[in-house]
N, C-alpha and C positions, 0 to 999 in steps of 0.2 A: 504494500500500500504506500501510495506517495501523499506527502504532507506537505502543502505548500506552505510559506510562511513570507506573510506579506511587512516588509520592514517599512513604517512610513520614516522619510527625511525631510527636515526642512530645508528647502529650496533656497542654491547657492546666492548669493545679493548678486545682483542686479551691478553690472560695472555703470561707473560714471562714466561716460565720454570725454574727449578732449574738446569737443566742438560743445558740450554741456560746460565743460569747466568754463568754456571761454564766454559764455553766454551768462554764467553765474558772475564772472569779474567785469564784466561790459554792464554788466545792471550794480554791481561794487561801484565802479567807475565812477558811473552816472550819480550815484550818492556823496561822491567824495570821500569813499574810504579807503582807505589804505590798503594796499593788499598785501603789506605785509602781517595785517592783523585778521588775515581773513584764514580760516579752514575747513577745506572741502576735503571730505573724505571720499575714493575713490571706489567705493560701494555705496548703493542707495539703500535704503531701508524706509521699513514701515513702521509709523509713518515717519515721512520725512521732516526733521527739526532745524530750526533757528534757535542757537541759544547763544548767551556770552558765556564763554569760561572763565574758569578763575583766573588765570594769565590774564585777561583782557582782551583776549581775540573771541571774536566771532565763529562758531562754528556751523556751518550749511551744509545740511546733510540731505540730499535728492530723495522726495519719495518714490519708492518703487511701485507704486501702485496707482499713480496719479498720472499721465500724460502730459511730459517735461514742460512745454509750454506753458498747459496752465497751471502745473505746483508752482511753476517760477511768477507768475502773474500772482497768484497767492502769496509767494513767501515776501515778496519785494515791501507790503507797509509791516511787514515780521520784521525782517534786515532792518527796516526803516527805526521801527520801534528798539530794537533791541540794540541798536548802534547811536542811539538819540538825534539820528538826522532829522 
């Protein structure tokens, strides 16, 4: 007799793009912030966050489950908020 056995995984994140990165520092840009205080992780997740960290940078994390245009239209008064532009 065969036994099948069914292993569930949670599904690998989601790579950030370089043409998303670029799209995330061109809307930075447009705020006046710095991009040296900016950090984008090169995995998206859900959902995707704006936060400041304790260093004082920014961190932009892409959701994976939102379609890149519009999380980005969403996160932009986040960035906006949480960088005090």
């Amino acid at each position: 007799m065969l036994e099948c056995v069914l292993i569930m995984t949670t599904p690998l994140p989601k790579d950030v793009t370089f043409a998303q990165i670029t799209r995330i520092l061109e809307l930075t840009d447009e705020l006046e912030l710095d991009r040296e205080w900016i950090e984008i992780p090169l995995a998206a997740a859900s959902p995707g966050t704006v936060r400041k960290l304790p260093n004082g940078k920014i961190e932009i994390v892409v959701d994976a489950d939102v379609p890149f245009e519009d999380w980005l239209t969403a996160a932009r008064p986040r960035i906006q908020q949480v960088s005090g532009s």
